[in-house]
C-alpha positions in Angstrom: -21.9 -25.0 -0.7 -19.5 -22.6 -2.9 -20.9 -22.3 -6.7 -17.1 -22.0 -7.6 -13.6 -23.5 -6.7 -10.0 -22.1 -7.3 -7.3 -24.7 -6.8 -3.8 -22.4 -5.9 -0.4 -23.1 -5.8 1.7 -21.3 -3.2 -1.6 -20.1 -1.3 -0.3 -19.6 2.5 1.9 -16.7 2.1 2.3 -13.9 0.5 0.9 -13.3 -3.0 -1.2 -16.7 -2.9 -2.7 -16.2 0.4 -4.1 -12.4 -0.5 -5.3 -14.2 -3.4 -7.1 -17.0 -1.4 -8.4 -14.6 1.2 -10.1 -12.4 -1.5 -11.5 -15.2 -3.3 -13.2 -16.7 0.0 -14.8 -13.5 0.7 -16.5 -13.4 -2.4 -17.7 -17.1 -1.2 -15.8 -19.5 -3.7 -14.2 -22.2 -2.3 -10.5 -22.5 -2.1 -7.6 -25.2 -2.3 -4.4 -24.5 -1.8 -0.8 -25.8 -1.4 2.0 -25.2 0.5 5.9 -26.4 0.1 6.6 -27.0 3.7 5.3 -24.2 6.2 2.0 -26.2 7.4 2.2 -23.5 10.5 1.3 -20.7 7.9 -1.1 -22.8 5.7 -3.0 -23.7 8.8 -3.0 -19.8 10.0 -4.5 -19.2 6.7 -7.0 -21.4 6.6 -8.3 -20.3 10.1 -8.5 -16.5 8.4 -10.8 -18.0 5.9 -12.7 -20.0 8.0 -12.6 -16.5 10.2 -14.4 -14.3 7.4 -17.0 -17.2 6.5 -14.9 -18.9 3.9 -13.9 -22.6 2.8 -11.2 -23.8 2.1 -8.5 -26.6 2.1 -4.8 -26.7 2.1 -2.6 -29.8 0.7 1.0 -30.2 1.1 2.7 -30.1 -2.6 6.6 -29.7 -3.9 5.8 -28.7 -7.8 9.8 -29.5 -8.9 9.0 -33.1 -7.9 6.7 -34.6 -11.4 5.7 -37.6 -8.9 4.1 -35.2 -6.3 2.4 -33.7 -9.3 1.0 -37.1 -11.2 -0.3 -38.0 -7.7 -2.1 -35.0 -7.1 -5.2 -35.5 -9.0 -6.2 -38.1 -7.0 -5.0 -36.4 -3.7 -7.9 -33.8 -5.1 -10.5 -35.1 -5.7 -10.2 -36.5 -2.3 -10.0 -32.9 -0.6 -12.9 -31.7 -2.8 -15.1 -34.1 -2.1 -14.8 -33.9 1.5 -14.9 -30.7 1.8 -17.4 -29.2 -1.5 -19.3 -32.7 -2.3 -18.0 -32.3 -5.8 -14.5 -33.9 -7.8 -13.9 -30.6 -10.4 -12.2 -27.3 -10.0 -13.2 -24.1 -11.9 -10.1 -22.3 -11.8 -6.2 -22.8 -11.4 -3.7 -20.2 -10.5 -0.3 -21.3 -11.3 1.2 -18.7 -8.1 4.0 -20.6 -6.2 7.4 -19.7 -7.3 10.7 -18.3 -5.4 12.7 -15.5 -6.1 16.8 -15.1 -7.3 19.2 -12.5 -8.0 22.2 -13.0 -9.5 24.3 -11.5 -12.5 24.0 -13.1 -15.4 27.6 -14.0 -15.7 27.6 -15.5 -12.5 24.3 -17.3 -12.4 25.0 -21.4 -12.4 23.6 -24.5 -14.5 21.8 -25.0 -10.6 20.2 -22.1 -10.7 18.9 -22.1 -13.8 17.2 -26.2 -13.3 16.0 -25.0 -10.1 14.1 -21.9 -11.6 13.1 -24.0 -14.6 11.6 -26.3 -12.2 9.5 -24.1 -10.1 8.1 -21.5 -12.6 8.2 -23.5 -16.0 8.3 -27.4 -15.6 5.8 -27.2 -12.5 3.2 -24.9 -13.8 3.2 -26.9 -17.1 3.1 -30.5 -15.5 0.7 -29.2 -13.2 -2.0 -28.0 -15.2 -1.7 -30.9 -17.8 -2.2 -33.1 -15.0 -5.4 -31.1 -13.7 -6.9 -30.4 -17.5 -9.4 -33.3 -16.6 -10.8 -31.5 -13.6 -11.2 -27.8 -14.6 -14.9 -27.3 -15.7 -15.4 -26.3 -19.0 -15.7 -22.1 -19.1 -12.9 -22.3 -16.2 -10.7 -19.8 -16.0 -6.8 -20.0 -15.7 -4.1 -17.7 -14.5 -0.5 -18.2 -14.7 1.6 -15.3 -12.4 4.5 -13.8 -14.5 6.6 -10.8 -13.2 7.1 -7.0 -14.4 10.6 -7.8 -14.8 9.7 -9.9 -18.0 9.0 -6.6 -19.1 11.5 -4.2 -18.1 15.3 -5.2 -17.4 16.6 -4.8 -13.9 20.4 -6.6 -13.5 20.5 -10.0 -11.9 17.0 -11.0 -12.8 17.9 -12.2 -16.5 17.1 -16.0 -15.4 14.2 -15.5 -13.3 12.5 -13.1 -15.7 13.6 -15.8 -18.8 11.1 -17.9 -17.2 8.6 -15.7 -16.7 8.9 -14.9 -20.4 8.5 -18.6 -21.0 5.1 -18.6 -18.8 4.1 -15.8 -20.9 4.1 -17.9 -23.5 2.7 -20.8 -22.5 0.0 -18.6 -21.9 -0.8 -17.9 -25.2 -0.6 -21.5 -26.1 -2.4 -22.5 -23.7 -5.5 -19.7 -24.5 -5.4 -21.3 -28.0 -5.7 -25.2 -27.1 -7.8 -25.0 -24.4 -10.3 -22.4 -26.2 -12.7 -24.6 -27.7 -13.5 -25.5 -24.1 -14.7 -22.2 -23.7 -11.8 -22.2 -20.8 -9.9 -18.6 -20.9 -5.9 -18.4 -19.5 -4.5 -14.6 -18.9 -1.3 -13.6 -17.4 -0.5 -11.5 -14.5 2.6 -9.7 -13.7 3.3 -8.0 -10.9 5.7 -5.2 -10.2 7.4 -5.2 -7.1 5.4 -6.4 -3.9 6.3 -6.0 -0.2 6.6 -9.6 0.9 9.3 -11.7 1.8 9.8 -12.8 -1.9 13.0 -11.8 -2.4 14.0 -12.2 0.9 11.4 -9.3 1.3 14.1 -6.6 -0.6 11.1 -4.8 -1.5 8.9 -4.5 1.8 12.4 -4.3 4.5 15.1 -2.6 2.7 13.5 1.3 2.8 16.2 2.1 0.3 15.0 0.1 -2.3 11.0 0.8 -1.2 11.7 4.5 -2.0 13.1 3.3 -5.7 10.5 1.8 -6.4 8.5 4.3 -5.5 10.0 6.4 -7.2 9.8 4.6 -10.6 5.8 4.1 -10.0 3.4 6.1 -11.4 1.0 5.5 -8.3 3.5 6.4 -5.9 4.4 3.8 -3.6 5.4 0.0 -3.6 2.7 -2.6 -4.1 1.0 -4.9 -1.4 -0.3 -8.2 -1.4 -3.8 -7.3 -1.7 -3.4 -5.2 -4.8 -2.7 -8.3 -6.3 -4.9 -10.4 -4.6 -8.0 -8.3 -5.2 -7.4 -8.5 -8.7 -7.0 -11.9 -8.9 -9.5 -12.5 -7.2 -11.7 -9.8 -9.8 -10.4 -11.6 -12.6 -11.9 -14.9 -11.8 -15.0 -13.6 -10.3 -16.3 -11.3 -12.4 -17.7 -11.0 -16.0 -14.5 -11.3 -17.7 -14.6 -14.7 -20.0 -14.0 -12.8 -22.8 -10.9 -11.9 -21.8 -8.0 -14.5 -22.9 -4.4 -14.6 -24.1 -3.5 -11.7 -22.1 -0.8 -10.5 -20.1 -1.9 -8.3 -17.2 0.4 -5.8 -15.4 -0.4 -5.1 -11.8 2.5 -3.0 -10.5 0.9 0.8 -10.1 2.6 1.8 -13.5 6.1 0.4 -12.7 8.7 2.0 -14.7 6.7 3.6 -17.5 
């Protein structure tokens, strides 16, 4: 049985599943979700299951506040029959999508359907899960290197990001008498197929962002992963209200 469990949102692809496959190998438990690709939420659990792990995946679409007020109970469920316990001790707030578009042309859609998935889900969700994250818990929300610097076409997506950033901050300050520390973490640019994988296909913009990286090359999943996965494993409960850059000294 795992001493520790991290409940993650967006855990069988890219940024999530690096992050779930680093935590399993340090032997806490996982639970993950997925939007709709059970083929690549089941591949990942077998990887876990591969290296010694545990985990569990549940199906979840964050924009939709009825999928979240059930989830709790869908939870509790899953951790039982899988950990023999009902309570989490970490959340990562991961699942998200990406968009470009000029901010002259970007519509009123766009704009709900980014709020939805990286402002309204994150907050609905971890309100809904406060009464199952165990005191001292530990709680990362993902932000984005473009909150920091300005590339055109990303002024929604990074607005949002800027909100998580300071819900963040909030949060750290509410949830701090229960001993229960919330950081940030922004990436820089990643090879996966966020984006429609821009980053990791196009070599054109790979060698740009090399290029503007102190470190010399693009990031990978793991590099985020690993530090996630660092972040919630290691001695670092003094650390809280934070916003943590992982992008190789992106455009410094």
């Amino acid at each position: 049985m795992t001493d520790k469990i991290t409940f993650i949102t967006g855990g069988s692809r890219g940024l999530g599943r690096s992050m779930a496959l680093k935590l399993a190998a340090q032997g806490i438990g996982v639970v993950f979700t997925y939007a709709g690709n059970k083929q690549a939420a089941e591949t990942t659990l077998a990887d876990i299951a591969a290296q010694g792990g545990t985990a569990a995946a549940l199906q979840l679409d964050q924009t939709d506040p009825a999928q979240i007020a059930s989830l709790p109970d869908r939870l509790r469920t899953t951790l039982r029959d899988t950990f023999g316990r009902d309570t989490i001790d970490h959340i990562v707030n991961n699942a998200g999508t990406g968009h470009w578009a000029l901010f002259s042309d970007t519509t009123e859609d766009q704009l709900d359907d980014l709020y939805a998935v990286h402002v309204k889900g994150p907050f609905l969700l971890t309100q809904a899960l406060l009464p199952m994250i165990e005191d001292g818990g530990k709680i990362v929300m993902i932000s984005s290197g473009l909150a920091r610097f300005a590339l055109p076409g990303y002024s929604a997506y990074a607005a949002m990001k800027g909100a998580v950033e300071v819900l963040t901050r909030y949060l750290a300050k509410e949830l701090g008498a229960r001993h229960i520390s919330v950081n940030t973490v922004a990436p820089g640019a990643i090879e996966t197929d966020f984006g429609g994988g821009t980053v990791r296909d196009n070599p054109e913009v790979n060698r740009m962002v090399a290029d503007h990286t102190a470190l010399g090359r693009a990031g990978l999943p793991d590099d985020i992963g690993g530090a996630v996965a660092a972040l919630l494993s290691g001695e670092t409960r003094w650390i809280t209200a934070q916003r943590i850059e992982i992008s190789g000294g992106q455009s410094i």
